[in-house]
C-alpha positions, 0 to 999 in steps of 0.5 A: 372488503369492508365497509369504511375499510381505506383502499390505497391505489395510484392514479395518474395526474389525469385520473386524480383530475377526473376524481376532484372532478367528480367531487366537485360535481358531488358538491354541486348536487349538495348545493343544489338539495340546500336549493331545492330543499330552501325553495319547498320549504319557502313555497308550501311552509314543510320540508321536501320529501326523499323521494321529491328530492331524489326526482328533482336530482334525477339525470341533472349530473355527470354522475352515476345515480347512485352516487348522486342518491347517496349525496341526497340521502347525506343531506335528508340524514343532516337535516334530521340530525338536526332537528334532533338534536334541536328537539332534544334541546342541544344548539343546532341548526339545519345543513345550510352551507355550500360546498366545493368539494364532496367526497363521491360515495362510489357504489359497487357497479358505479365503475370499472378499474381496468 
């Protein structure tokens, strides 16, 4: 399959009620990077690094650890496009926004379809 490639399927009304659930757990790991990212910056004056965040993040959520590093690694990319974009003087400003919902990125040994 390839990458970015949409993949239809059915699922039961409890299965898609997992899936939301996953997202809104997706959410809460961006939620919680905003926090930690907020709380370094104030404390030492310079951003948290990927590493630093992705051992915060560690065993914290019902998600597999990749799919909770792909979360990370979405906001780390954000706040670069960012500064980017603000360093090549477009108006911009830095990922800030809570989230509810966010879409699981799912990695290759992160499931089982049976």
């Amino acid at each position: 399959m390839l990458r970015g490639q949409k993949v239809f399927f059915r699922a039961s009304k409890a299965d898609l009620d997992r899936l939301y659930a996953c997202n809104r757990e997706s959410a809460r790991v961006w939620n919680e990077c905003l926090r930690l990212a907020k709380e370094h910056f104030l404390q030492h004056g310079c951003w948290i690094t990927k590493s630093e965040l992705q051992k915060q993040t560690k065993r914290k959520f019902h998600l597999h650890s990749q799919s909770i590093q792909a979360v990370c690694h979405k906001y780390l990319f954000a706040r670069q496009a960012a500064h980017q974009a603000i360093q090549q003087g477009h108006p911009a400003r830095y990922p800030y926004k809570k989230k509810k919902y966010f879409l699981t990125k799912w990695v290759k040994d992160g499931f089982k379809v049976y």
